[in-house]
C-alpha positions in Angstrom: 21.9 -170.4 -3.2 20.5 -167.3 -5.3 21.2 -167.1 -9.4 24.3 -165.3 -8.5 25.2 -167.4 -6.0 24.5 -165.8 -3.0 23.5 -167.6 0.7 19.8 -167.1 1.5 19.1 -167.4 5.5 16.6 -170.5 5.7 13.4 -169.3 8.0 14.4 -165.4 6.6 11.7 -163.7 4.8 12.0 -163.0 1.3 11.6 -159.8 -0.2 12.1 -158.8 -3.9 12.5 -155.1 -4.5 11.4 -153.9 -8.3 12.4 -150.9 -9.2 13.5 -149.6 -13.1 17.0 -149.1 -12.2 19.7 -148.9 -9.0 20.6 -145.7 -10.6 21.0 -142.5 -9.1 18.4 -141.6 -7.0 16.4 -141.1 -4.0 14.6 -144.2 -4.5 17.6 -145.9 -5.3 19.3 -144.6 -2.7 16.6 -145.4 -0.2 16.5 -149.3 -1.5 20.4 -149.6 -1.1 20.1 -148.8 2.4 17.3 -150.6 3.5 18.9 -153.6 1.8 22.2 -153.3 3.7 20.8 -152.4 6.9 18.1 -155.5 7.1 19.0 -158.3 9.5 19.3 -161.5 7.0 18.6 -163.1 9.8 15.1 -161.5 9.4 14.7 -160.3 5.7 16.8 -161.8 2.6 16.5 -158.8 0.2 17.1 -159.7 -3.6 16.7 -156.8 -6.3 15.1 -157.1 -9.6 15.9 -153.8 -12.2 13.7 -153.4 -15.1 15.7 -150.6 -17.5 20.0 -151.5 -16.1 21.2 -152.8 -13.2 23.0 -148.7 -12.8 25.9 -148.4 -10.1 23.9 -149.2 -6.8 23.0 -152.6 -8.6 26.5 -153.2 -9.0 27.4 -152.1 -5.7 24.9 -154.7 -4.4 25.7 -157.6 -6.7 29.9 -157.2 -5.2 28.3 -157.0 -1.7 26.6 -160.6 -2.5 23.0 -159.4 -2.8 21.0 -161.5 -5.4 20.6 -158.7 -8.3 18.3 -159.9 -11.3 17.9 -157.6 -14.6 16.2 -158.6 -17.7 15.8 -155.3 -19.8 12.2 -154.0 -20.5 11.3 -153.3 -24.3 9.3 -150.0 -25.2 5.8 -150.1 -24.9 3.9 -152.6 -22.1 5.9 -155.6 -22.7 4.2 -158.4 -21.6 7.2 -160.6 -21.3 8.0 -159.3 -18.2 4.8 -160.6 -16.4 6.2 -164.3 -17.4 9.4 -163.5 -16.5 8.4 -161.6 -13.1 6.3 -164.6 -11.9 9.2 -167.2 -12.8 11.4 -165.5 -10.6 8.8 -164.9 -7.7 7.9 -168.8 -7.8 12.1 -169.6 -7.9 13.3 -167.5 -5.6 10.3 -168.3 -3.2 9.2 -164.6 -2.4 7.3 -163.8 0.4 7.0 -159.9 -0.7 7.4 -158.4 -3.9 8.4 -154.4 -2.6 7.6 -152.3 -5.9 9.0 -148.9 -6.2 7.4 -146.7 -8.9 4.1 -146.9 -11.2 5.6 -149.0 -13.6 7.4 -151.7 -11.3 4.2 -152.1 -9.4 2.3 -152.5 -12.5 4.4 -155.4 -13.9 5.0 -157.0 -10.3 1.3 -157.2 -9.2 0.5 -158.8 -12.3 2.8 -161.2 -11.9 1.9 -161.9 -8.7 -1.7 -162.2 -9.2 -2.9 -165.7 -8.3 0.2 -166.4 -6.1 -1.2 -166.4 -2.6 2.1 -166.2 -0.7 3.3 -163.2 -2.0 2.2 -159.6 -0.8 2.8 -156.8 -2.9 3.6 -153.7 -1.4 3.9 -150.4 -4.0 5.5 -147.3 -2.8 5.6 -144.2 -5.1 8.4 -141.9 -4.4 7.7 -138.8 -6.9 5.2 -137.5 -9.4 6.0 -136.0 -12.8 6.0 -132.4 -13.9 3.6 -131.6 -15.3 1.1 -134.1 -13.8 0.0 -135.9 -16.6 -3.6 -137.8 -16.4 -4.5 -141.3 -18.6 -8.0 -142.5 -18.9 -6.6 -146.0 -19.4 -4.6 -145.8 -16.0 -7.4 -144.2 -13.8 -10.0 -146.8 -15.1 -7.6 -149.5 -14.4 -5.9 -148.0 -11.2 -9.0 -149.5 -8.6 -8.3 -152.6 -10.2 -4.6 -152.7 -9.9 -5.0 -151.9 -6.7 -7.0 -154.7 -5.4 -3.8 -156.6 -5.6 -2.0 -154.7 -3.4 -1.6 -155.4 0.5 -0.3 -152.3 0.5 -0.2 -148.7 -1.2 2.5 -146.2 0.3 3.1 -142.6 -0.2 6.1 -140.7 0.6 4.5 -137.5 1.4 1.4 -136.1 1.7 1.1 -133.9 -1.2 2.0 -137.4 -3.5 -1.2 -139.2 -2.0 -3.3 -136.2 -2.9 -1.8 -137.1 -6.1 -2.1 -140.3 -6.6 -5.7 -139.7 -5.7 -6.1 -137.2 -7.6 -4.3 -138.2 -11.2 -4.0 -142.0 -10.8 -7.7 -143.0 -8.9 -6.2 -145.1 -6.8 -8.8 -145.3 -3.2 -7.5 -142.4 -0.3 -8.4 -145.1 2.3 -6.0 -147.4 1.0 -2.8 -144.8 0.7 -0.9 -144.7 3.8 2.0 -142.2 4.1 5.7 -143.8 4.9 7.8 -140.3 5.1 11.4 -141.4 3.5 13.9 -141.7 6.2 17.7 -141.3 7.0 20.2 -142.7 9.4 21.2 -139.2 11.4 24.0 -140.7 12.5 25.5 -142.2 9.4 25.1 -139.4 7.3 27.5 -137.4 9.7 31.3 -138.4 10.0 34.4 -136.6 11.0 36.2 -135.2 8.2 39.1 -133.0 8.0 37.4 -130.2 6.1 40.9 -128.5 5.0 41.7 -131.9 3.3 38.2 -132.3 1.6 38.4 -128.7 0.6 41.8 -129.0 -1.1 40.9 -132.3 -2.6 38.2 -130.3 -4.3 40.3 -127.6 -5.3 38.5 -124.7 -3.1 40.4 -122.6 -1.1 39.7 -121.9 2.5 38.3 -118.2 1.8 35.8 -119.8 -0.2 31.8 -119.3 0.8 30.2 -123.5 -0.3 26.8 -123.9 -0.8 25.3 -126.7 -3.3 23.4 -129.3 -3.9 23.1 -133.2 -5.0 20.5 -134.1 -7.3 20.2 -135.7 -10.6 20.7 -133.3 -13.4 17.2 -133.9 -15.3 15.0 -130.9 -16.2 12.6 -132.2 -13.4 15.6 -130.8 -11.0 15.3 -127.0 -12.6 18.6 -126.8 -12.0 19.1 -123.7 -14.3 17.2 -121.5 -11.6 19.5 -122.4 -8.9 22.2 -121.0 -11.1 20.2 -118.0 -11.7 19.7 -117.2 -8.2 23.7 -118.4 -7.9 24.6 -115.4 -10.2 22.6 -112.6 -8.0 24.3 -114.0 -4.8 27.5 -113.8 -6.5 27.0 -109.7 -6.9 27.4 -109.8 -3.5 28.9 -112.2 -2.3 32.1 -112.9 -4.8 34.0 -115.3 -2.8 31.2 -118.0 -3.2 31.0 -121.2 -5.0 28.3 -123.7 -6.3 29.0 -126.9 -5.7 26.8 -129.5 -7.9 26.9 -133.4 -7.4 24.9 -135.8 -9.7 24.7 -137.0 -13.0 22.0 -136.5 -15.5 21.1 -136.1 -19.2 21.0 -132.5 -18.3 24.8 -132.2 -17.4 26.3 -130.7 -20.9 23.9 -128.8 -21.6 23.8 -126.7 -18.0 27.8 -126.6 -18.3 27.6 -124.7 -21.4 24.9 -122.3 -19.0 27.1 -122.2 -16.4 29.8 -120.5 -18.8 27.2 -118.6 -20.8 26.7 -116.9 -17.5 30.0 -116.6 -16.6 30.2 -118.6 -14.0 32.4 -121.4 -14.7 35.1 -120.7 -12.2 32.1 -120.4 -9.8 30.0 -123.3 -10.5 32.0 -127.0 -9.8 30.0 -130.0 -11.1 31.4 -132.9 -9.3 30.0 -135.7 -10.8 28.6 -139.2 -9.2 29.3 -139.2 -5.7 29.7 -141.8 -3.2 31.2 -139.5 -0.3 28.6 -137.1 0.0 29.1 -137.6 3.7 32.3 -136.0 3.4 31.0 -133.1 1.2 27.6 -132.1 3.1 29.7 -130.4 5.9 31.3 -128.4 3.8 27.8 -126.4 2.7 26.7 -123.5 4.4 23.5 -124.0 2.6 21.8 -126.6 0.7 19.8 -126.1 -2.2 16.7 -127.7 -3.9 15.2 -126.2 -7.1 12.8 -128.3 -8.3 9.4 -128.3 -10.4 8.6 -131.3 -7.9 9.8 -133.6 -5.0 8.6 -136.5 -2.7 10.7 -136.2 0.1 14.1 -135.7 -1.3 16.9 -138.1 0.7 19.7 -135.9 -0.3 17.9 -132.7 1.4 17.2 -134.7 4.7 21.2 -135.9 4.3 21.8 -132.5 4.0 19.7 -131.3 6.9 21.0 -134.4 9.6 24.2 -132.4 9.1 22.6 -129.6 10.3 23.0 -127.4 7.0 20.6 -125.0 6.0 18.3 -125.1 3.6 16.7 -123.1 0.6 13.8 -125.0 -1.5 11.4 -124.6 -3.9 7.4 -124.8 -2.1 6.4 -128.0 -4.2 5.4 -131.2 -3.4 6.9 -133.0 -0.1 9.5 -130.0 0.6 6.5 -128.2 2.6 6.7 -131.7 4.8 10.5 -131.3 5.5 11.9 -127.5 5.9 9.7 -125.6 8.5 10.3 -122.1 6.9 12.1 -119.8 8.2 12.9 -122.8 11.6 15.2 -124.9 9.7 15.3 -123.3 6.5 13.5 -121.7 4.0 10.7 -122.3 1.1 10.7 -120.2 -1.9 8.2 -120.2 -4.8 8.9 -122.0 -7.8 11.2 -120.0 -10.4 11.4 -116.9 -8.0 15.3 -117.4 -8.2 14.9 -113.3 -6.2 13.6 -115.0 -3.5 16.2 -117.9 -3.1 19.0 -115.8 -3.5 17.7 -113.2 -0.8 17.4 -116.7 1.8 20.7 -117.6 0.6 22.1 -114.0 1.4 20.0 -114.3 4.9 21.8 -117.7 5.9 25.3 -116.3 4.7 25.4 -112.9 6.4 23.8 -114.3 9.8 26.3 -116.7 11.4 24.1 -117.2 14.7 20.8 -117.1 12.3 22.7 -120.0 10.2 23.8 -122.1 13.2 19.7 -121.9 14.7 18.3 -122.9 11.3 21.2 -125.8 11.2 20.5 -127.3 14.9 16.4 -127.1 14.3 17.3 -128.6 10.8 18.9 -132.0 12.7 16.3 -132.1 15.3 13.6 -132.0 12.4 15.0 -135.0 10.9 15.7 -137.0 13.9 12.3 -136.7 15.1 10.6 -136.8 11.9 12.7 -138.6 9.4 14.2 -141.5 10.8 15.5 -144.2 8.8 14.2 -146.5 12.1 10.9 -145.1 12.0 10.3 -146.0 8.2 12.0 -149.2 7.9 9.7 -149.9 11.1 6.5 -149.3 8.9 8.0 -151.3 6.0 9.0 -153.9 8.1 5.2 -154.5 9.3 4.0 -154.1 6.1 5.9 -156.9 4.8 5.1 -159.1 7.6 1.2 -158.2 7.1 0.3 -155.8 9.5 -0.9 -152.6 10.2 1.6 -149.3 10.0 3.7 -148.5 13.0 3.6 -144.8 14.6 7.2 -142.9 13.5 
């Protein structure tokens, strides 16, 4: 039995994910799925959080998944090595899975003289702006000769890594973030969904899921929001997530206008439910990996309209299965928002290449496939 009492499947191999928080986001996201969908049979997943447990921990913890958290104090707190390492040598992990800079940092550490355990450290995202520290690119080659395994999400985050952080270009492989095609599309009765909103049916949708943090730039989708409204009235912004950001681009929203127009729904769990209600997706950020929610959006073959930075370039062919827009030109997005909404046939090409782009490129097979090598010690599979 785990510390929270859990079963563990004798002969499985045992993998501890590291991660901050099981927040909201895409990393979180990506860790709650590959955790549920994992044959125990195969891999007994357990989740250690470094900041809260947030409500995908929870989640995890009532579906019996051994969730550990032991808050991290400001500054490099050493404690967690110690505490790291104890829980590596209890649990009897095989692979320590560490998502993020600072999860890696602590977990190969801690696993440093344990021979058993591989480390394997994906980074999902960079910050904006890229910030450079002597201290972490004269350490970075060391760090890194602890790790089996050093995964970026997208091409434009190992140039990146390379770039800022110093850790070796032979050593990066790129794992593109993956989603289940068919999961993220279900039958819904749209009417019902639509009322249960409050929107009624002569209502244009587009929107977007996304934590609301200044790395988002949400404010520029809501710019570009208020041109498309000038000619197109009858549409509404629909915004799912939750963020530190939320008041404060609320009180936008009505400073513009807008609040009729722009519906913040809060933390979502049936986004499922929601996605087919968009007749285009949007993405404004200073910076992305490869966002989950705009490969959720596309496997239901919706549109969409992103900023050109980071991974984004890697998902939306422009002007195939959606289209990229420079950062902050919110002219541009609206006039590819105006382009999807006045085109009906245009909309329904961009939305059928969007599904075949992620189902040939973005599997949630594909990547756990990779992962799944990794962890038993072997080279990267073709996706």
């Amino acid at each position: 039995m785990s510390a929270n009492g859990s079963k563990r499947v004798v002969g499985s191999l045992r993998v501890m994910h590291v991660l901050l928080t099981m927040g909201v986001g895409g990393a979180e996201k990506l860790v709650y799925d590959m955790v549920r969908c994992l044959d125990p049979a195969t891999v007994s997943s357990s989740v250690c959080c470094l900041q809260d447990m947030g409500p995908l921990g929870e989640k995890l913890r009532e579906q019996g998944v051994p969730v550990f958290f032991h808050e991290r104090r400001q500054g490099v707190d050493w404690s967690m090595v110690g505490w790291l390492r104890q829980l590596m040598i209890a649990e009897h992990i095989d692979v320590v899975h560490a998502h993020q800079y600072t999860p890696m940092f602590y977990a190969t550490l801690a696993a440093t003289g344990l021979r058993r355990v591989r480390v394997v450290y994906t980074e999902h995202g960079r910050l904006y702006p890229e910030l450079w520290s002597w201290k972490r690119y004269l350490f970075n080659p060391l760090l890194a000769l602890g790790l089996d395994h050093i995964v970026s999400i997208a091409e434009s985050t190992k140039r990146a890594m390379v770039r800022y952080d110093n850790f070796p270009a032979r050593k990066i492989e790129v794992v593109h973030n993956g989603v289940d095609i068919d999961a993220c599309r279900t039958t819904v009765d749209r009417a019902a969904k639509r009322r249960s909103l409050g929107l009624d049916d002569g209502f244009r949708i587009i929107g977007t899921a996304a934590r609301l943090e200044e790395i988002k730039n949400i404010p520029m989708m809501l710019r570009a929001f208020k041109r498309v409204l000038a000619s197109r009235p009858e549409t509404v912004l629909l915004i799912a997530g939750r963020g530190t950001q939320e008041e404060n681009l609320k009180a936008l929203a009505a400073e513009m206008g807008m609040t009729d127009q722009v519906r913040f729904l809060g933390l979502r769990f049936d986004m499922a439910e929601i996605y087919p209600l968009f007749e285009v997706f949007l993405l404004t950020s200073f910076t992305e990996g490869i966002s989950i929610t705009l490969l959720e959006a596309m496997a239901n073959g919706i549109p969409a309209v992103v900023t050109d930075v980071g991974g984004n370039g890697e998902v939306v062919d422009h002007d195939a299965t959606g289209y990229l827009v420079p950062l902050d030109d919110d002219t541009a997005m609206e006039q590819c928002i105006l382009r999807i909404l006045e085109n009906e046939r245009h909309a329904e090409i961009l939305g059928v290449n969007a599904r075949r782009r992620v189902r040939e490129h973005f599997s949630f097979e594909g990547m756990l496939d990779n992962y799944l090598a990794f962890y038993m010690g072997k080279e990267s599979v073709l996706q």
